[in-house]
mmCIF file of the N, C-alpha and C atoms, coordinates in Angstrom:
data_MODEL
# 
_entry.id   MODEL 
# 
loop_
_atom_site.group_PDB 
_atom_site.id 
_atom_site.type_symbol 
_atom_site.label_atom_id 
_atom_site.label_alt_id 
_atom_site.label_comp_id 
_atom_site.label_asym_id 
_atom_site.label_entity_id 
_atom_site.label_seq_id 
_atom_site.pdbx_PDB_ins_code 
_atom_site.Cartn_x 
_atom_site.Cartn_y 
_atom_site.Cartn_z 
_atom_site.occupancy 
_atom_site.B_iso_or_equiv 
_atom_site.pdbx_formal_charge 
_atom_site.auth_seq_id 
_atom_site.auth_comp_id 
_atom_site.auth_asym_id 
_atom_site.auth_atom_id 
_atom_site.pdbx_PDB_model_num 
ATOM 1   N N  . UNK A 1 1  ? 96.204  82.463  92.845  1.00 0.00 ? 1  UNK A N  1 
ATOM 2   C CA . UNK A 1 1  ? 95.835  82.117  94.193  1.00 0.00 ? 1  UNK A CA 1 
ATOM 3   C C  . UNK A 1 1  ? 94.334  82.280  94.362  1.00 0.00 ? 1  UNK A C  1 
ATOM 4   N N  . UNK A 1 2  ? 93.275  81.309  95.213  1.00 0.00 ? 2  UNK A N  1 
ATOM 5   C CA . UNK A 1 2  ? 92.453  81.512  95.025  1.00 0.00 ? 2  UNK A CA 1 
ATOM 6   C C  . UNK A 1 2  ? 92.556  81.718  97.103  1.00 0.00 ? 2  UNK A C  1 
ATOM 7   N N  . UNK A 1 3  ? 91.894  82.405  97.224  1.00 0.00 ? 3  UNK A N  1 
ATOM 8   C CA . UNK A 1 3  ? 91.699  82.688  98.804  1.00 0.00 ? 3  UNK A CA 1 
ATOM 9   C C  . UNK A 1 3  ? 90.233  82.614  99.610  1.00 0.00 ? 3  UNK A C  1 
ATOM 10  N N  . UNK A 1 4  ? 90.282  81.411  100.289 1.00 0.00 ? 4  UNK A N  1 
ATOM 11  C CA . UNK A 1 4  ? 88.893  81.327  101.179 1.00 0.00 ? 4  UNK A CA 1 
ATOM 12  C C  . UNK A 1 4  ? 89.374  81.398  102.489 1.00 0.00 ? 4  UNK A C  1 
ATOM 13  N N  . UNK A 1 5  ? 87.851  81.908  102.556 1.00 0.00 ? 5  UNK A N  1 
ATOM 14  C CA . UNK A 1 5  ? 87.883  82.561  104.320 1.00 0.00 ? 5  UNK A CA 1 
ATOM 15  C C  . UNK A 1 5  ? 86.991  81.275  105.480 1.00 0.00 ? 5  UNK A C  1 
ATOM 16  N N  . UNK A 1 6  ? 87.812  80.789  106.403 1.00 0.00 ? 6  UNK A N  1 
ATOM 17  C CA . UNK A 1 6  ? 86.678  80.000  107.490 1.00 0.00 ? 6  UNK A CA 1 
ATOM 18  C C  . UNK A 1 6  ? 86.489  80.789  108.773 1.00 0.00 ? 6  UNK A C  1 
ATOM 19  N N  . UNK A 1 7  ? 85.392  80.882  109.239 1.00 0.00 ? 7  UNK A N  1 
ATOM 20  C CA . UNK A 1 7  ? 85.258  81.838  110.719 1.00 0.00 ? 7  UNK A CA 1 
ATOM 21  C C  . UNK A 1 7  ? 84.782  80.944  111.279 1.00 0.00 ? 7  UNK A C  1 
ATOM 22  N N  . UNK A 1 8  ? 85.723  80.739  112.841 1.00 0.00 ? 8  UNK A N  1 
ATOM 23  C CA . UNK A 1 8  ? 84.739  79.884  114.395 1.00 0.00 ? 8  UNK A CA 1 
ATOM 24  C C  . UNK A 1 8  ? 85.351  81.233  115.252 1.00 0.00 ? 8  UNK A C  1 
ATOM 25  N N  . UNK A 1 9  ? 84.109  81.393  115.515 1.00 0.00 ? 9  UNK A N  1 
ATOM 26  C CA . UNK A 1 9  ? 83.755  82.048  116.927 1.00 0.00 ? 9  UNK A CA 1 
ATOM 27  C C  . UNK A 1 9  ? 84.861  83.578  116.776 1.00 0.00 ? 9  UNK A C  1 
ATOM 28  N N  . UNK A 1 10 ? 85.634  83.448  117.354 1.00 0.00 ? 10 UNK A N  1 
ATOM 29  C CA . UNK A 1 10 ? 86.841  85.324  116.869 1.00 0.00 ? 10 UNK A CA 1 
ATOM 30  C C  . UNK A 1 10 ? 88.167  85.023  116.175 1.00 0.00 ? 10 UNK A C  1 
ATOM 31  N N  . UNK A 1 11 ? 88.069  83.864  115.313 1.00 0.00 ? 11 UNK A N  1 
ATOM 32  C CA . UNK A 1 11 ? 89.119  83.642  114.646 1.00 0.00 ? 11 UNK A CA 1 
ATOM 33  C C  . UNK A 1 11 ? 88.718  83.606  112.886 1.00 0.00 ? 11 UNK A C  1 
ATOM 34  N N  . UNK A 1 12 ? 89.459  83.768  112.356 1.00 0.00 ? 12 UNK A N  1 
ATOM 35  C CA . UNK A 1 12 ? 89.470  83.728  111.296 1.00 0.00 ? 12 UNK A CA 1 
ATOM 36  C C  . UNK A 1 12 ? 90.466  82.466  110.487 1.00 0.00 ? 12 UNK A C  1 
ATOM 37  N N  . UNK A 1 13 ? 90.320  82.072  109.887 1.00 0.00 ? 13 UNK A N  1 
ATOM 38  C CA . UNK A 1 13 ? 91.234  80.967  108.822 1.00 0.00 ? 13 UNK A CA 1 
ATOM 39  C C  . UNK A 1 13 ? 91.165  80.855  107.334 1.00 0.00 ? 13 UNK A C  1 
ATOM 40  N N  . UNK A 1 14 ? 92.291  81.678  107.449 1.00 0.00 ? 14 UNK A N  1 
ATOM 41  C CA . UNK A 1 14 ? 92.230  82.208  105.331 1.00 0.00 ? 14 UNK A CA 1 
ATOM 42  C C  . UNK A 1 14 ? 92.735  81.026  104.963 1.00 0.00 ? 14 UNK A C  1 
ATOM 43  N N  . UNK A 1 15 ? 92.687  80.627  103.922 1.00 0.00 ? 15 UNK A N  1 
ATOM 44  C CA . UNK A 1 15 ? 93.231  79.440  103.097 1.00 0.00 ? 15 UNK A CA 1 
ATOM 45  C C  . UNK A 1 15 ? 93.813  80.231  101.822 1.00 0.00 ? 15 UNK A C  1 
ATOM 46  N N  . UNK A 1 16 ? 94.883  80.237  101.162 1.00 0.00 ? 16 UNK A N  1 
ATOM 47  C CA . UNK A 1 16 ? 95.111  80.298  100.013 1.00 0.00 ? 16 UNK A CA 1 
ATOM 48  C C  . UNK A 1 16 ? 95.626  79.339  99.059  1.00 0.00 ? 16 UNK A C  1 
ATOM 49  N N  . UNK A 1 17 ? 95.093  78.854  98.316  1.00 0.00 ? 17 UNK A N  1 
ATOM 50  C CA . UNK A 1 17 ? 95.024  77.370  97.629  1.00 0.00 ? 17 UNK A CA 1 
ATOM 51  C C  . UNK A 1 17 ? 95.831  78.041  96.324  1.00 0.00 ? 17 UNK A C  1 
ATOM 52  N N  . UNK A 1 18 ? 96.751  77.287  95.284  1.00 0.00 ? 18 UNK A N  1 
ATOM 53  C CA . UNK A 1 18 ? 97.799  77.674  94.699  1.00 0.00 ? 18 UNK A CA 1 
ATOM 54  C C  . UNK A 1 18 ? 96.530  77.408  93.262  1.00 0.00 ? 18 UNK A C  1 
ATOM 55  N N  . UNK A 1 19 ? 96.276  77.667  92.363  1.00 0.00 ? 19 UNK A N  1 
ATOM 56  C CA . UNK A 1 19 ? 95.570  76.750  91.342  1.00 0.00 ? 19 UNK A CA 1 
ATOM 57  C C  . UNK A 1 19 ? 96.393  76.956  89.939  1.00 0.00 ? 19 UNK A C  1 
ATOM 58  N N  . UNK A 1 20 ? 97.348  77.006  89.959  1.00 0.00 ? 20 UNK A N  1 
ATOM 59  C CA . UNK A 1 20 ? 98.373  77.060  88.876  1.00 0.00 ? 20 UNK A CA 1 
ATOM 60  C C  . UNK A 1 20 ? 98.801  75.830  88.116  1.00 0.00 ? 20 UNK A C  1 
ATOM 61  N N  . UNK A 1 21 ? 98.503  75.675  87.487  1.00 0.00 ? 21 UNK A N  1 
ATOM 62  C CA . UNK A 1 21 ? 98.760  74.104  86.774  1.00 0.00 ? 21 UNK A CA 1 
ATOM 63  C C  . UNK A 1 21 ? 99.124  74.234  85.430  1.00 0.00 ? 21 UNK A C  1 
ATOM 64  N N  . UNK A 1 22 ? 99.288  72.626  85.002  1.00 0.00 ? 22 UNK A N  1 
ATOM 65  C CA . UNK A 1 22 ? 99.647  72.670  83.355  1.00 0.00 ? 22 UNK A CA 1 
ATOM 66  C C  . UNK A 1 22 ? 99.164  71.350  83.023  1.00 0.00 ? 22 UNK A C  1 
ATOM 67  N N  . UNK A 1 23 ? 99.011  70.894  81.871  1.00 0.00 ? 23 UNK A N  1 
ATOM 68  C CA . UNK A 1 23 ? 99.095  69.481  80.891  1.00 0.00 ? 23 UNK A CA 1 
ATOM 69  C C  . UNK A 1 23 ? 99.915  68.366  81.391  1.00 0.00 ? 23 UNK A C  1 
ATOM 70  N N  . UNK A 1 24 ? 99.502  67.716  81.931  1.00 0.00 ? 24 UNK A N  1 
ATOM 71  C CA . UNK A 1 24 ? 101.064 66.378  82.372  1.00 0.00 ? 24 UNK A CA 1 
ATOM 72  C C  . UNK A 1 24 ? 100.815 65.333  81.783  1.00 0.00 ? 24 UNK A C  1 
ATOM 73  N N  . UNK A 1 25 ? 101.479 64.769  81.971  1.00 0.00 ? 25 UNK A N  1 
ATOM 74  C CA . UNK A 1 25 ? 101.730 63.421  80.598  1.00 0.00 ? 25 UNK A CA 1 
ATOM 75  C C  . UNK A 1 25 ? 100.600 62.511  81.190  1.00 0.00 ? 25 UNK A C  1 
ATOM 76  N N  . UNK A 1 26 ? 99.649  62.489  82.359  1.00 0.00 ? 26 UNK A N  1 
ATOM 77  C CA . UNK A 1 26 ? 99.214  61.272  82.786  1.00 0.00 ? 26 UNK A CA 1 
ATOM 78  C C  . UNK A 1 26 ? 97.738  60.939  81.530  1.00 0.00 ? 26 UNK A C  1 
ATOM 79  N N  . UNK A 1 27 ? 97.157  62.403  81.637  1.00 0.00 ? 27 UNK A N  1 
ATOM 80  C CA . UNK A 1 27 ? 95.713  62.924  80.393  1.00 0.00 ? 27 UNK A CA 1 
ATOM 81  C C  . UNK A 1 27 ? 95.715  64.146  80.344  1.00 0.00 ? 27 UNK A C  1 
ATOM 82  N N  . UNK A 1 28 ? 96.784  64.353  80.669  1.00 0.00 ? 28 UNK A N  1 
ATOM 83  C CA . UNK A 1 28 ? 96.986  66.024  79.842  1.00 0.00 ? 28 UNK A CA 1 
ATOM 84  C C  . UNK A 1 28 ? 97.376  66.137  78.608  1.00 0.00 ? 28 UNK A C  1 
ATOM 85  N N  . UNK A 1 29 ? 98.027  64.934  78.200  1.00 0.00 ? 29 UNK A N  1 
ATOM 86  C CA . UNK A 1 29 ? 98.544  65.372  76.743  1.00 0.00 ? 29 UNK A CA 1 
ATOM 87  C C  . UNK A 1 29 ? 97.530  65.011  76.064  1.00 0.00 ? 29 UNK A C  1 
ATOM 88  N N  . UNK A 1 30 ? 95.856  65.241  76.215  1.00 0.00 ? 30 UNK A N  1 
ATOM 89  C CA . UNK A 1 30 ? 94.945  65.039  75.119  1.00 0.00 ? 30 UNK A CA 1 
ATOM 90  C C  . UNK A 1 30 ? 94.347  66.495  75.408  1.00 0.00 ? 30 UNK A C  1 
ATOM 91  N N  . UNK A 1 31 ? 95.296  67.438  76.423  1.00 0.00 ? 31 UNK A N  1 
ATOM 92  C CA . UNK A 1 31 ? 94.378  68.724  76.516  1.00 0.00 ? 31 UNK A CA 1 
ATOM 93  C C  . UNK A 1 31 ? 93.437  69.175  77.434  1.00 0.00 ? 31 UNK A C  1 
ATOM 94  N N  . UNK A 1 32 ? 92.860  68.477  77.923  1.00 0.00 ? 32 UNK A N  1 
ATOM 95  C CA . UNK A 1 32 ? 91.437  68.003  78.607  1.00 0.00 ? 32 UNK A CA 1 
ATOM 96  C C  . UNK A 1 32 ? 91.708  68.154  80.556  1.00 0.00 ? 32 UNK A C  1 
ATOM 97  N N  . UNK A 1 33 ? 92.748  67.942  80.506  1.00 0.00 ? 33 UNK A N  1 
ATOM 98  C CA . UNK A 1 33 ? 93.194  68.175  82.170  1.00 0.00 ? 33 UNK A CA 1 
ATOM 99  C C  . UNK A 1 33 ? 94.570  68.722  82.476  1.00 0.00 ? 33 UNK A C  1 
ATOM 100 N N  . UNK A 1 34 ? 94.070  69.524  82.916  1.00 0.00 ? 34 UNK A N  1 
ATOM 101 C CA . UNK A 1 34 ? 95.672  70.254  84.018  1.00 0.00 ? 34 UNK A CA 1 
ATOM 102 C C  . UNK A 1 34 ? 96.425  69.977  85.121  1.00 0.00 ? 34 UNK A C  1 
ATOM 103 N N  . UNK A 1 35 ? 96.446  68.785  85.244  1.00 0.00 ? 35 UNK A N  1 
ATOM 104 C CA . UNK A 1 35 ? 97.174  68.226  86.190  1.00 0.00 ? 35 UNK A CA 1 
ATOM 105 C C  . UNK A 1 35 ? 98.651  68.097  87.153  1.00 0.00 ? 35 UNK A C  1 
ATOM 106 N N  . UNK A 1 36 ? 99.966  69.047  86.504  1.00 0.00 ? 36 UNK A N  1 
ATOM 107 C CA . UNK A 1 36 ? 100.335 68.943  87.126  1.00 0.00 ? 36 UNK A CA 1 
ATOM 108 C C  . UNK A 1 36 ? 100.364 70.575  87.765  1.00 0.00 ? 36 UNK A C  1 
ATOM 109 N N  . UNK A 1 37 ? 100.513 70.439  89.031  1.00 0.00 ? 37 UNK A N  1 
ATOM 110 C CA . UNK A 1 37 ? 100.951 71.931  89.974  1.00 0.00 ? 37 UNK A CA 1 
ATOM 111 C C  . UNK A 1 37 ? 101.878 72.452  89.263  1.00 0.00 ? 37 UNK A C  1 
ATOM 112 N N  . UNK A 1 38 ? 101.785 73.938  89.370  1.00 0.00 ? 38 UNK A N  1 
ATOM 113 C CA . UNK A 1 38 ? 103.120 74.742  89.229  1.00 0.00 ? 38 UNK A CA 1 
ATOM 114 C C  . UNK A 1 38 ? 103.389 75.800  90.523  1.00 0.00 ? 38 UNK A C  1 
ATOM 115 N N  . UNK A 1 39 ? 104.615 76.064  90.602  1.00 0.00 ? 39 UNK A N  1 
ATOM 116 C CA . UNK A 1 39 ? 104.637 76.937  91.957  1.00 0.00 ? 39 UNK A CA 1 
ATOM 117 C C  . UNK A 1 39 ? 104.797 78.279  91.817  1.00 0.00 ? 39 UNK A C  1 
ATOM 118 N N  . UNK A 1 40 ? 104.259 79.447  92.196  1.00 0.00 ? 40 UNK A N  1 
ATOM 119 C CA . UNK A 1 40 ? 103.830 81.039  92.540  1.00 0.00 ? 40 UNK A CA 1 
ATOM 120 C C  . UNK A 1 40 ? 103.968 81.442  93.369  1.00 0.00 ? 40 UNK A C  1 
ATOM 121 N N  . UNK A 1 41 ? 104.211 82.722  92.801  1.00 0.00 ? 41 UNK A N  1 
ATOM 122 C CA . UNK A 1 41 ? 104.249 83.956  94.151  1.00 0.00 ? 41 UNK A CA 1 
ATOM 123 C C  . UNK A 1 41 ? 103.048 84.537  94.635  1.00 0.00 ? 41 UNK A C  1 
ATOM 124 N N  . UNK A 1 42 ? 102.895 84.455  95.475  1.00 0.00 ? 42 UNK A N  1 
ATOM 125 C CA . UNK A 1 42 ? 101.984 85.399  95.789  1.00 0.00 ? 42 UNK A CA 1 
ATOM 126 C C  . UNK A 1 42 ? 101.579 86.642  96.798  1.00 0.00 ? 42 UNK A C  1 
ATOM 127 N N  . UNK A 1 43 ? 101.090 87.394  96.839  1.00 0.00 ? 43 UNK A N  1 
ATOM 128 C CA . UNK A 1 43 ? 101.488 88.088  98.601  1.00 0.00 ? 43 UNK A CA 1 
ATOM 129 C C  . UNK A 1 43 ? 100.216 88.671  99.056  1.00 0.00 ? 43 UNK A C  1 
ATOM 130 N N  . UNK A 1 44 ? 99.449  88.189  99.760  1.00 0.00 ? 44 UNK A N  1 
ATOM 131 C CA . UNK A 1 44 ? 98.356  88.441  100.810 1.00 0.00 ? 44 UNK A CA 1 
ATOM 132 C C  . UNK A 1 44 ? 98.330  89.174  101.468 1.00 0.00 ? 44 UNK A C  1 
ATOM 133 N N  . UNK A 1 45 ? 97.329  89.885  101.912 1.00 0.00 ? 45 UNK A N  1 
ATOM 134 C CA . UNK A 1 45 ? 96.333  91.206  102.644 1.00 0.00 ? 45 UNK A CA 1 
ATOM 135 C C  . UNK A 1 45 ? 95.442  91.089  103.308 1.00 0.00 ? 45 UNK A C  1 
ATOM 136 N N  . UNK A 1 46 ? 95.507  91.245  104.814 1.00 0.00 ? 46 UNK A N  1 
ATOM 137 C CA . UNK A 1 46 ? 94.289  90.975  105.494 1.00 0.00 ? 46 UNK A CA 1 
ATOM 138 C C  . UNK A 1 46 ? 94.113  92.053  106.657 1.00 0.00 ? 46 UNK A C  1 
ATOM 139 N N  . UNK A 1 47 ? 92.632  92.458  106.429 1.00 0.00 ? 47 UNK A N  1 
ATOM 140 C CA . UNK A 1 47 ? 92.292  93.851  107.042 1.00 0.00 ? 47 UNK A CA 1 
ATOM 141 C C  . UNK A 1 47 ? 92.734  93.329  108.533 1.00 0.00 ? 47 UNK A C  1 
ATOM 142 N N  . UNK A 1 48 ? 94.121  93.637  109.103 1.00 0.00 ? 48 UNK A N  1 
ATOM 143 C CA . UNK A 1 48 ? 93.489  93.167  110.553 1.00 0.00 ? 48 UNK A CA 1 
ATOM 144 C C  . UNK A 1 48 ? 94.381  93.864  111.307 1.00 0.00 ? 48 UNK A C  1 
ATOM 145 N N  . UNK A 1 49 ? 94.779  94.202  112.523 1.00 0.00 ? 49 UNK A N  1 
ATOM 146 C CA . UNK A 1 49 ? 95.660  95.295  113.163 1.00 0.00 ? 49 UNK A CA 1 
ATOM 147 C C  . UNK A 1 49 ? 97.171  94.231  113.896 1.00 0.00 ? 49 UNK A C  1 
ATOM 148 N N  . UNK A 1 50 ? 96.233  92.800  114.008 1.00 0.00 ? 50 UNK A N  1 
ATOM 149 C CA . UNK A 1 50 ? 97.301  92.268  114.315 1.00 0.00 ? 50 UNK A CA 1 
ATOM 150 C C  . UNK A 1 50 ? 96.483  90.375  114.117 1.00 0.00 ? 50 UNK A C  1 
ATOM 151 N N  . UNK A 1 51 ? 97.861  89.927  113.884 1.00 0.00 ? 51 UNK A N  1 
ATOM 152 C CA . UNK A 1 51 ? 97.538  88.067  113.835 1.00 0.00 ? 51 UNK A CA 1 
ATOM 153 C C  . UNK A 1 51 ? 98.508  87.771  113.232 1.00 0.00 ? 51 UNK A C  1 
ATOM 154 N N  . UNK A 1 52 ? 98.410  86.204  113.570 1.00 0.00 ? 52 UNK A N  1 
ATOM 155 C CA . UNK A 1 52 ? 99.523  84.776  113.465 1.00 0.00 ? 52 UNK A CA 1 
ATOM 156 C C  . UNK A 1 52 ? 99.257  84.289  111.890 1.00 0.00 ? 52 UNK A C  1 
ATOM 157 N N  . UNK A 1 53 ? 100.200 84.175  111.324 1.00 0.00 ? 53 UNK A N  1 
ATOM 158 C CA . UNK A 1 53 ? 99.940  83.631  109.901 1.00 0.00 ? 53 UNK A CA 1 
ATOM 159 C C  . UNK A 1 53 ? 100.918 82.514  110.020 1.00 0.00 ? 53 UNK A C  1 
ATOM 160 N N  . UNK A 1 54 ? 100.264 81.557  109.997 1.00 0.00 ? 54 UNK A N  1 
ATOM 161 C CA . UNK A 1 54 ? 101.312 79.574  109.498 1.00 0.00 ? 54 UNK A CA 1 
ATOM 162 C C  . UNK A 1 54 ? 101.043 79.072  107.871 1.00 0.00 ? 54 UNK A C  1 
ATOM 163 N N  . UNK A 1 55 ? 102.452 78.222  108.088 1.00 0.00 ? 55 UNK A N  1 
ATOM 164 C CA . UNK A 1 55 ? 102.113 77.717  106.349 1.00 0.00 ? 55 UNK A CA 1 
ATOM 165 C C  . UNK A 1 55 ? 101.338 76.574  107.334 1.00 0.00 ? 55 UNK A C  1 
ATOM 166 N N  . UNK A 1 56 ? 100.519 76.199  107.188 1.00 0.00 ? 56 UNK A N  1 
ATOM 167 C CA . UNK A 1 56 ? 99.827  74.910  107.329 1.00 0.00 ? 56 UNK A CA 1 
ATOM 168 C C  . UNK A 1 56 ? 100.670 73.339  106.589 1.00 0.00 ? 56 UNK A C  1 
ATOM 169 N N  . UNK A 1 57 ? 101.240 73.728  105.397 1.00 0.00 ? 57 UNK A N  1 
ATOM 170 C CA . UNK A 1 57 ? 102.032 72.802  105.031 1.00 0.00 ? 57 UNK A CA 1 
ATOM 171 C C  . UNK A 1 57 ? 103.781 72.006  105.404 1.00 0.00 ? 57 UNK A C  1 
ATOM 172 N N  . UNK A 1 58 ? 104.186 73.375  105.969 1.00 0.00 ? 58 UNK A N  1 
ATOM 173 C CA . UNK A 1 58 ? 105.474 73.766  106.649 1.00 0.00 ? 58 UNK A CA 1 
ATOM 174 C C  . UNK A 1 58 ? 105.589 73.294  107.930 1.00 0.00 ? 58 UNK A C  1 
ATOM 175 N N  . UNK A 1 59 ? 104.402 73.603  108.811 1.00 0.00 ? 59 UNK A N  1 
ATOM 176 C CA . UNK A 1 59 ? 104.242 73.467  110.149 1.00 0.00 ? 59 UNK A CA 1 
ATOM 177 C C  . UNK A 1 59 ? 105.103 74.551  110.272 1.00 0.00 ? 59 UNK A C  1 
ATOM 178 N N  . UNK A 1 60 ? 104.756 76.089  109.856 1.00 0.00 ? 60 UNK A N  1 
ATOM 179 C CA . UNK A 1 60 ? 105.991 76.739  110.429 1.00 0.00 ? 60 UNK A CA 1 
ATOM 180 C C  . UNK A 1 60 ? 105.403 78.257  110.242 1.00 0.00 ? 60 UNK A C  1 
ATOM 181 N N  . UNK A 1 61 ? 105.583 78.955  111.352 1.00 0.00 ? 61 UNK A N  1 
ATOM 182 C CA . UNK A 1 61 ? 105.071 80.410  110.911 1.00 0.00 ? 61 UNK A CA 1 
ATOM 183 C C  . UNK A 1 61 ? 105.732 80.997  110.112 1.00 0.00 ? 61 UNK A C  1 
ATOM 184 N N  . UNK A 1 62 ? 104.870 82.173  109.474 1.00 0.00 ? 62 UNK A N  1 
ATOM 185 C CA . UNK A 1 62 ? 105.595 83.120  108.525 1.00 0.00 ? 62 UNK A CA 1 
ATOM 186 C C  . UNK A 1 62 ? 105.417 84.264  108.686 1.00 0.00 ? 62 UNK A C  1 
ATOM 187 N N  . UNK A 1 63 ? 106.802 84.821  108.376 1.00 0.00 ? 63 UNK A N  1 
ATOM 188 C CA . UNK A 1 63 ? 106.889 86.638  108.930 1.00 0.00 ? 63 UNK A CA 1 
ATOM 189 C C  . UNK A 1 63 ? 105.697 87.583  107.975 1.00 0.00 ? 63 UNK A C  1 
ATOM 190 N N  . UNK A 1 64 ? 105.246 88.376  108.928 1.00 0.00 ? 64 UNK A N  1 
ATOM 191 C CA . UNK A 1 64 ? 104.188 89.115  108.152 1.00 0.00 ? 64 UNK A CA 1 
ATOM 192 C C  . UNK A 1 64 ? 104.699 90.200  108.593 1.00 0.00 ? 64 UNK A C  1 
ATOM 193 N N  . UNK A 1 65 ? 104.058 91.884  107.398 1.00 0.00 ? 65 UNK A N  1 
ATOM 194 C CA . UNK A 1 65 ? 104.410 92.998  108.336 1.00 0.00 ? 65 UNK A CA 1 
ATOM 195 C C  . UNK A 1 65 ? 103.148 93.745  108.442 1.00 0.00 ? 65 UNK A C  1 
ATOM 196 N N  . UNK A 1 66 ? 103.020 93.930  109.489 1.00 0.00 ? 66 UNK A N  1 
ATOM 197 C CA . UNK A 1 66 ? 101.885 94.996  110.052 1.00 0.00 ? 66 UNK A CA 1 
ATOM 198 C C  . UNK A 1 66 ? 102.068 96.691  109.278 1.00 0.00 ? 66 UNK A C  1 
ATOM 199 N N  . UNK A 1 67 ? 100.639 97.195  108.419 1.00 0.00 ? 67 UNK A N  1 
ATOM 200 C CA . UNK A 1 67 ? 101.428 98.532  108.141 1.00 0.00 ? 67 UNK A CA 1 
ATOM 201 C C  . UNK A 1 67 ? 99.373  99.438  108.421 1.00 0.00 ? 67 UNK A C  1 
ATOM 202 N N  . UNK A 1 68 ? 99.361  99.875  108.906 1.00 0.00 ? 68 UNK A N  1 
ATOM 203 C CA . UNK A 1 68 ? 97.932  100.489 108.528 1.00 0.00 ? 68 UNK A CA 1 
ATOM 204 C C  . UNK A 1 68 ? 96.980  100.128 108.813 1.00 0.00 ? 68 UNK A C  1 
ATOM 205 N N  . UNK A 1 69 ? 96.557  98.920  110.101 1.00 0.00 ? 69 UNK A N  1 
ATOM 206 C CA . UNK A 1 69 ? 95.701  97.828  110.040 1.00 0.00 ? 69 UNK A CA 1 
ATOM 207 C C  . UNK A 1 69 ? 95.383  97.104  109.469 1.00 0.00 ? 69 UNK A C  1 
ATOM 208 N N  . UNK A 1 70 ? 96.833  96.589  108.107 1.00 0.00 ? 70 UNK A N  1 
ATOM 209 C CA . UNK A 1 70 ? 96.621  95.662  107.635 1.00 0.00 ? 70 UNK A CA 1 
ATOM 210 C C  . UNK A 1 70 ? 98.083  94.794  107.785 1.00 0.00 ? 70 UNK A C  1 
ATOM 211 N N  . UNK A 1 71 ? 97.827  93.205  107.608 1.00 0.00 ? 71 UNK A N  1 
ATOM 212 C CA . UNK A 1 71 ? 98.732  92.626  107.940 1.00 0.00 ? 71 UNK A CA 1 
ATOM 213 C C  . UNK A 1 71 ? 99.048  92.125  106.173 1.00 0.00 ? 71 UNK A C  1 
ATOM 214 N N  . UNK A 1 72 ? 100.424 92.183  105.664 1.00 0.00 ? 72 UNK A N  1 
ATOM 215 C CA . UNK A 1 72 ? 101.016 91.165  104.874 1.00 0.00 ? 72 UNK A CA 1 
ATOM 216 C C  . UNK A 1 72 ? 101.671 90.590  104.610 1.00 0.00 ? 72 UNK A C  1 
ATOM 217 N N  . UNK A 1 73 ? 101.734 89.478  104.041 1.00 0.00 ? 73 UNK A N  1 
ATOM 218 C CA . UNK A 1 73 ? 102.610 88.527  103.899 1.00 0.00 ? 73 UNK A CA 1 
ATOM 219 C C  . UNK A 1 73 ? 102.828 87.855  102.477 1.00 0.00 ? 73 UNK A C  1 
ATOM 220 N N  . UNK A 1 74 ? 103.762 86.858  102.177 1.00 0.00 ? 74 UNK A N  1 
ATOM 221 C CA . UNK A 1 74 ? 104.276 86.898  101.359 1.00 0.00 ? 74 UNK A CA 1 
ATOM 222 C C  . UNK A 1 74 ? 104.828 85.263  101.228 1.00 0.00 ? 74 UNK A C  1 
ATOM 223 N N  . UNK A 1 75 ? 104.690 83.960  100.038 1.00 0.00 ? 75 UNK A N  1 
ATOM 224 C CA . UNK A 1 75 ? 104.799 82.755  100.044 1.00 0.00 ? 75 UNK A CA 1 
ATOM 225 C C  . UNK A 1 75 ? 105.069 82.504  99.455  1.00 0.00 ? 75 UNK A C  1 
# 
């Protein structure tokens, strides 16, 4: 997982982008590109006491748990 951060104004917008891939038959089988996706677990940490986490892809929120002033979650 690679994780970027966007800030407007008192919000925050993490992105976590999947970068897991492999060789696919299109020019992968000369080695040279990783083209197709593979799918991962992953589970995220964000210093915060409280906030809304969405899959952006889902259109659908996802349960996070608050423990310590930090929120995590899990995809």
């Amino acid at each position: 997982m690679i994780p970027h951060r966007r800030r407007y104004r008192d919000t925050d917008y993490v992105f976590a982008v999947n970068d897991r891939r492999e060789f696919g038959d299109y020019v992968g089988h000369h080695g040279l590109v990783m083209e197709n996706g593979l799918p991962t677990d992953a589970e995220l940490s964000i210093c915060r006491p409280e906030t809304h986490v969405y899959d952006l892809l889902s259109h659908r929120a996802v349960a996070a748990r608050a423990d310590e002033g930090r929120i995590t979650f899990a995809e």
